[in-house]
N, C-alpha and C positions, 0 to 999 in steps of 0.2 A: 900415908895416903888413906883417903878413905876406903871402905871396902865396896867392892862391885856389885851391881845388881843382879848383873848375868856375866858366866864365866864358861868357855868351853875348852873342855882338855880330852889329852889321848884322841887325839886325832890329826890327822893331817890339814894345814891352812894354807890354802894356794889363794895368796894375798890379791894377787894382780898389781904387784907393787914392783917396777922392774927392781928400784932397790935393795928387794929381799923379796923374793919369790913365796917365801916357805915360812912357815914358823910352826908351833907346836900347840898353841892354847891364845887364849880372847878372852881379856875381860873386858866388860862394858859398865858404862857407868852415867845416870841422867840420859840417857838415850844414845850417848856417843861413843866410839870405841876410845879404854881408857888407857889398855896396855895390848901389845902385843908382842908375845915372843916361845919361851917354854916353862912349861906345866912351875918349876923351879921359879923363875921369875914373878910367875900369877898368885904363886901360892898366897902370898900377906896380903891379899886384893880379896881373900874371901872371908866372908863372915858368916854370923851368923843371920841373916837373913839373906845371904848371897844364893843365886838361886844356878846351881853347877850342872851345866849339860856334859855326860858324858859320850863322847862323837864316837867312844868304842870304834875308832880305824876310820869312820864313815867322812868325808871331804866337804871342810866348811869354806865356804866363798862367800865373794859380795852377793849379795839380792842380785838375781837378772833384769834386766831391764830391757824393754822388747820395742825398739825405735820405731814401729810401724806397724799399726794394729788397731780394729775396729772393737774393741770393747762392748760399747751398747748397742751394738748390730752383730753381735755374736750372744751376747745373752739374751737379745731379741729373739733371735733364730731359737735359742735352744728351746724356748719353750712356745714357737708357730710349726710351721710344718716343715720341721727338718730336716734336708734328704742326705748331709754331709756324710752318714754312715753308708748310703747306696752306692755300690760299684757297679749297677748295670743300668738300661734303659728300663728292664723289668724290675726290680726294683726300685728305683724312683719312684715309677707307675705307682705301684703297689704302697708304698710310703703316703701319697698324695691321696691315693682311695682309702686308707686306711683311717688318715687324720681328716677328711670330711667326712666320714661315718660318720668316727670321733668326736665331730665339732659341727652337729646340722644347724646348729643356730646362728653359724657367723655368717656373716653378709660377702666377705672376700675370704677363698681361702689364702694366703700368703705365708711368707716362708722362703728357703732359698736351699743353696748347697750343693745343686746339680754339676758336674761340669760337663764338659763339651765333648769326650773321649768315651759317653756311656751311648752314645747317639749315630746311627749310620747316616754317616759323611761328616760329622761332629756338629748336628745339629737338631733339637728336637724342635716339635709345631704342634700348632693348635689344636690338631684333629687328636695329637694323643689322652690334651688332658681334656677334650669334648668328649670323648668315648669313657671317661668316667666321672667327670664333674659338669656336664650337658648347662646343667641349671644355673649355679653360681660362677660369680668373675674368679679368675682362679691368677695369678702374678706372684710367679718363684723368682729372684734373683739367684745368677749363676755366681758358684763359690767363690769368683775372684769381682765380681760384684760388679763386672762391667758388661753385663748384657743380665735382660731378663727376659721370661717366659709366660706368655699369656695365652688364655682360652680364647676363643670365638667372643664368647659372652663379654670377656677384659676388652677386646679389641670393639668391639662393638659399643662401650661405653663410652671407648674415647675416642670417638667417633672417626676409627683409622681403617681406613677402606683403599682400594687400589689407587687414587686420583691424590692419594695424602702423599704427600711429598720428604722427603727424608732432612733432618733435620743439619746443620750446618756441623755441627760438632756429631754425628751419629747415623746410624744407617737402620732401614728396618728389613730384613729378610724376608724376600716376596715367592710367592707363587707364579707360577708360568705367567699368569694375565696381568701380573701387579698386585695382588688380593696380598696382606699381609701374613706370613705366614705362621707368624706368633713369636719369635724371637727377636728384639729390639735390643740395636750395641747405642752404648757409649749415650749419648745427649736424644736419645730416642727413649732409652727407660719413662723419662721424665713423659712421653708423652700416656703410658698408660699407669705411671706408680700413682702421678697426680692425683687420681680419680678414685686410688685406693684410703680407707677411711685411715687417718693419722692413728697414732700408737698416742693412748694416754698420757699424762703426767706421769698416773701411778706406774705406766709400763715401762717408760724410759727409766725410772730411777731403779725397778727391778732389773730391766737387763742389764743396767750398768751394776747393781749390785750383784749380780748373777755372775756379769762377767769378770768380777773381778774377785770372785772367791773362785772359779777356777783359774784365773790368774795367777793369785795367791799361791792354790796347790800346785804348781808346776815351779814353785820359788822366785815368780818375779814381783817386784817391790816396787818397780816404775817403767812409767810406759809415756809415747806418744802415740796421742792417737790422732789417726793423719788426717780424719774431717771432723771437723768443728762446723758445720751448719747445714743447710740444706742441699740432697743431693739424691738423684734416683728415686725420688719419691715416699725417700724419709725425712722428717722433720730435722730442725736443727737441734740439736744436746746442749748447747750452749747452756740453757739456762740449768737444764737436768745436772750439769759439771760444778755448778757455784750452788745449787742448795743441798747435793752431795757433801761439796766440802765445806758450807757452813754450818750443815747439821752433824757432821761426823764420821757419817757414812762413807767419804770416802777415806781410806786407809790407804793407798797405796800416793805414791806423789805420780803428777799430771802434767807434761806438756801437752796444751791444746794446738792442735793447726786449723787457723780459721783460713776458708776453704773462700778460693779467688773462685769468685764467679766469672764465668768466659763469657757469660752474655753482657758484662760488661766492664770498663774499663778505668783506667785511673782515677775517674770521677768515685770508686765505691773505697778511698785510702781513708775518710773520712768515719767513717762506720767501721774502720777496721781498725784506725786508731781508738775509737769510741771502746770498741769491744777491750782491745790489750788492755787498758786506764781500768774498766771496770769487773775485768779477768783474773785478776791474780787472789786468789782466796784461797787460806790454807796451801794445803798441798798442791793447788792447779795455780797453774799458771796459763797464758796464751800469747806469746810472743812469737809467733809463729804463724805461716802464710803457708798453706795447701796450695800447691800450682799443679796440675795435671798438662803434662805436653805433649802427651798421645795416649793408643788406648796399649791394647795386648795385642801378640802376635796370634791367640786361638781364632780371632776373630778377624785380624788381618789389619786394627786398626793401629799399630804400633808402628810408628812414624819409621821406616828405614830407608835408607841413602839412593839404594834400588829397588827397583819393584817385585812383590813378591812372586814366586814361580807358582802354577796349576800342577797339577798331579802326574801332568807329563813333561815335567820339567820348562817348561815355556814362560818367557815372565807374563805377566798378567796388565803392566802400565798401572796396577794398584800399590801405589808404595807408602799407603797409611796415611794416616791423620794426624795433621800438626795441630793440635788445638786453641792455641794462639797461634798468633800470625808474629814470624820468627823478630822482624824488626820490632814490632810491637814490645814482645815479650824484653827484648834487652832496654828498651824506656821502661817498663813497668819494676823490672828487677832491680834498675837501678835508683829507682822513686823507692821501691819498697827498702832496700839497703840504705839506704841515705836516711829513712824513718826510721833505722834501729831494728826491723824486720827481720828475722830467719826464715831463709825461706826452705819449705821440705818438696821438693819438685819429684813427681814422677816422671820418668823419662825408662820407656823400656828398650825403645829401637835404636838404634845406630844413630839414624839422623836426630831423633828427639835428644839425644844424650849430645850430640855436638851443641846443639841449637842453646840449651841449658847452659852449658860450659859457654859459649858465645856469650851469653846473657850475663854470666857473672862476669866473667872478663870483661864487659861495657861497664859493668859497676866496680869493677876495683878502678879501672881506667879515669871515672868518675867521683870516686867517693873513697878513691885508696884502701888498704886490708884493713879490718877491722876483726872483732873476736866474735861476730856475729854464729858463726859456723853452720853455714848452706848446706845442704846434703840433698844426694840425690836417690831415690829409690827405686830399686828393681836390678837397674842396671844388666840388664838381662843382654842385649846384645852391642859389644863396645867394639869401635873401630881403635886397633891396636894404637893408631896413632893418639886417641884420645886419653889414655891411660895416664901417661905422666901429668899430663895437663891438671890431675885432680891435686897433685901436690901442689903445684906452681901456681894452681888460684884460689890454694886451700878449701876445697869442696870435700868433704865426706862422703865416703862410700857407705851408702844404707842398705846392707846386703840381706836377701831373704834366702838364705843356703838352700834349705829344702827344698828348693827351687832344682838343684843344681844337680841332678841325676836323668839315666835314663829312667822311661816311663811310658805306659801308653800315649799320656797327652804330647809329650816331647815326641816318639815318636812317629805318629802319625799328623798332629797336629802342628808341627814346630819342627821340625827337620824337612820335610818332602818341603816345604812352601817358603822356606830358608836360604836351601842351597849350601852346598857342601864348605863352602866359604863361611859365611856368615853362622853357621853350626857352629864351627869355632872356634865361633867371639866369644859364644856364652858364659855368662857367670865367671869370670875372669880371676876371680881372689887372690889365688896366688901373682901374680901379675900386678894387682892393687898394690900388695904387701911389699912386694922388691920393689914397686915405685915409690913406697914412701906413703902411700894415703892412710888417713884416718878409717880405718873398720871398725861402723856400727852394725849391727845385726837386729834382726828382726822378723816375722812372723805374716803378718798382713791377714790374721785370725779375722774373719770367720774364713776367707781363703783356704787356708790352711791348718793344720795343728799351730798353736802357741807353744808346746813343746819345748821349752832353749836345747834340754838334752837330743831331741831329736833331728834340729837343726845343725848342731855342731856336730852328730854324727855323720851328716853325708857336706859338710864342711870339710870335715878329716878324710871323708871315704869316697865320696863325687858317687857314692850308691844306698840308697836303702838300705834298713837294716833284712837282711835275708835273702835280699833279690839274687837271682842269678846271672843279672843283666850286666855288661864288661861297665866296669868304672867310667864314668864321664869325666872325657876330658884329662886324667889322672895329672898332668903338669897344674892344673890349678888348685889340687888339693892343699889345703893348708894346714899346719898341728892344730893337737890339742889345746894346747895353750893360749895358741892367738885367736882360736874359734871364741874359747872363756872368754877371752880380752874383750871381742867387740860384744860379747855379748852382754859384758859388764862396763868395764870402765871405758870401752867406745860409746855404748850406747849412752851411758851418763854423758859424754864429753858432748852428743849433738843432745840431750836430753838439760841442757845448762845445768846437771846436778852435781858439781864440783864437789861436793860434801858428802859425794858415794863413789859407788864403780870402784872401790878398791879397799881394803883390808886396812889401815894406817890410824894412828893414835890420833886420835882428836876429830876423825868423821863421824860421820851418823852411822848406826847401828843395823844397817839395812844387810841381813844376812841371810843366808839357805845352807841348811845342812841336806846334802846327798845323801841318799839308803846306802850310798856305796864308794869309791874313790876310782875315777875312771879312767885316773893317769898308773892303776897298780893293774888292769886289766889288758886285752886286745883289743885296740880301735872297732874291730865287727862287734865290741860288745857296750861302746859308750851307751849308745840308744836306752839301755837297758837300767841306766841312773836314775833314780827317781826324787822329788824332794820331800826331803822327810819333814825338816821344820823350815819356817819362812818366818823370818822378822820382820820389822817396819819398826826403825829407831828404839829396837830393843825390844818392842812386845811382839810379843807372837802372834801372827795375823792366819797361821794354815797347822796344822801336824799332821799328820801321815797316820791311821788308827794305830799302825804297830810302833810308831816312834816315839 
């Protein structure tokens, strides 16, 4: 045979391959893996221009692939006013006064990162960021990107005064009289992000290239990114994604999800076929339909079955936001399914998660099971009864683990306004897993860390690494292994990358060497894995300084 390009030995290879778990060395060859087994077997694959990693113990996997994740609204943020590092109210402040010193020449300050848990009563307003940014409009999006925060000045541009009335899909947070108070949820952002000046050409292909050299260094190799167009008062990427990947730039492979607009309806299939046809370049592809079916539980918009409780336990008759209208939605999913469609649906609350699962069952009922593979994300609070149901209409679980601990936001903001019941439904994994569903995993970055290693530690541990807070949940913990699994070859399987997500002779070469081997350690210490090297079909796309 001919000899390898790249060969890696003396190390440990957790294939993700149920038919052989393990092997001992990798060679590669034209971009695709050529051999796999031990160091003996690889040997006559190397030559002399074979270029030999030695893994010295360190743990080689598939590339991670991250199923839900804002890419060019994460490298956006990193280089606007980023508050993602701030853990109190005084700090945010201070971050937001700091970068308008920083930057007296911009016309809006913008930026995002804040959450909801740094704020008494979990909510900040206009008067904090007036008492340092008086002069200029000033609109941060919160870290999970479904509310944002506006000055007096922002609010006064778009022309949103007491008599402004809340929007159908969104709510604006008022003051005693009605005056708005400066935090706008869900289909309200759009009312002040509009007014903010668009991000360049040149800005968009930076924060996608930004975001995806920290991508890279955390060893993930392919991602979906769950909006493809416009939404909250950023521009659409769509185009930013295809001169990426016809000029080069982008390195990593791409499923796009072009993003259903709720203000209107099956009349917009049209423009969404237009797009797939003229979507697929290089490494991106866009076969894939963004549906959003509620918001989050911080802000109360996450569609659930009952309503949610007040702080003295009383329900409120607020039981969240369906954002399609549920009949609607089961004609639209079945129009989208019958066009060849995947669809990536957000559903966080109980009711949204049934209402979805409704939806596909109208379309297999309709259009029979096909290989499309639906998935649903967040899945944050599931009625027990719903669970199997994801096997039996083949939906995938698009889980964001990091999610799945206690914490300040959990709880103060997500537990009292829950109720002792519905607490736990949450993050159900293990539950997923003995019913048989498909586990992808993912991030929901700028949300969140991108991290995979930090994800599948509290995957495995339902805690932090270090907290002293009791395990959430402990019955939903899942291993080591099946965290890896969705992290790699689930997330290929809703990512349509059949030619990765696993270690096997004759795929593509999408790899990450670990600093370290996290299955010879203690679970309290996964977190602490880092990625040394990151391929993409055999080149090396990240290294680590000391790797």
């Amino acid at each position: 045979m001919p000899h390898a390009d790249l060969v890696f030995v003396n190390g440990p290879v957790f294939t993700v391959d149920p038919a052989r778990s393990w092997a001992r060395a990798v060679a590669v060859r034209g971009g695709r893996i050529a051999a796999v087994g031990h160091e003996a077997q690889i040997r006559d694959l190397i030559g002399p221009g074979t270029e030999v990693v030695d893994l010295k113990g360190r743990l080689l996997l598939p590339g991670f692939q991250d199923a839900h994740v804002h890419p060019v609204f994460g490298g956006l943020t990193m280089s606007r006013c980023d508050l993602s590092e701030a853990e109190t109210q005084e700090e945010s402040l201070a971050a937001v006064a700091a970068y308008a010193a920083a930057n007296p020449g911009t016309e809006w300050v913008l930026g995002g990162g804040w959450s909801f848990d740094q704020f008494p009563g979990g909510m900040p307003t206009r008067r904090m960021l007036d008492a340092i940014v008086p002069d200029r409009p000033v609109y941060l999006q919160v870290a999970d990107g479904h509310s944002g925060w506006a000055n007096s000045r922002a609010l006064e541009i778009a022309g949103l005064d007491k008599n402004s009335p809340d929007p159908a899909d969104g709510r604006l947070e008022r003051e005693a009289d009605g005056t708005p108070a400066g935090v706008l949820h869900e289909g309200a952002m759009g009312l002040v992000g509009k007014h903010a000046p668009n991000p360049t050409r040149e800005d968009y292909l930076k924060g996608l290239a930004d975001g995806q050299a920290y991508l890279h260094s955390l060893g993930i190799t392919a991602w979906q990114d769950a909006i493809i167009g416009a939404f909250g008062g950023y521009n659409d990427q769509y185009d930013t994604y295809l001169e990426a990947a016809e000029s080069g730039l982008l390195t990593a492979r791409v499923r796009g999800c072009l993003w259903w607009d709720r203000e209107q309806g099956a009349e917009q299939l049209d423009f969404l076929l237009d797009r797939r046809a003229r979507g697929t370049v290089g490494r991106f592809s866009c076969g894939t339909i963004k549906l959003m079916q509620d918001g989050i539980t911080e802000n109360f918009t996450a569609a659930l079955g009952e309503s949610y409780f007040d702080g003295c336990g009383c329900h409120t008759g607020n039981q969240g936001l369906s954002m399609v209208d549920p009949v609607l939605l089961r004609d639209y999913i079945t129009l989208l399914d019958a066009h060849g469609f995947q669809v990536h649906f957000h559903a966080i609350g109980d009711r949204a998660l049934t209402e979805v699962l409704d939806a596909v069952a109208a379309a297999r009922a309709a259009n029979g099971f096909n290989d499309l593979r639906h998935h649903i994300a967040h899945v944050q609070i599931v009625d027990p009864a719903d669970i199997p149901r994801f096997r039996e209409l083949d939906v995938a679980v698009n889980m964001q683990p990091l999610w799945a601990a206690y914490e300040k936001q959990m709880h103060e903001l997500n537990i009292p306004f829950l109720g002792e019941k519905r607490a736990a439904w949450q993050y159900p994994f293990r539950s997923f897993q003995e019913a048989g569903a498909v586990l992808a995993a993912g991030s929901d970055w700028a949300v969140s860390t991108p991290d995979p290693m930090e994800g599948i530690h509290v995957a495995v541990n339902r805690r932090y690494p270090g907290a002293d807070e009791p395990v959430f949940l402990p019955e939903q913990r899942i291993d080591l292994a099946t965290a890896l699994a969705a992290y790699t070859a689930g997330s290929a399987y809703v990512n349509h990358l059949d030619e990765t997500g696993t270690i096997e002779a004759g795929k593509l070469a999408d790899l990450v060497v670990l600093d370290r081997d996290p299955f010879a350690g203690p679970a309290e210490e996964i977190h602490a894995a880092k990625a040394a090297l990151t391929y993409v079909e055999g080149d090396r796309v990240y290294a680590a300084p000391d790797a």
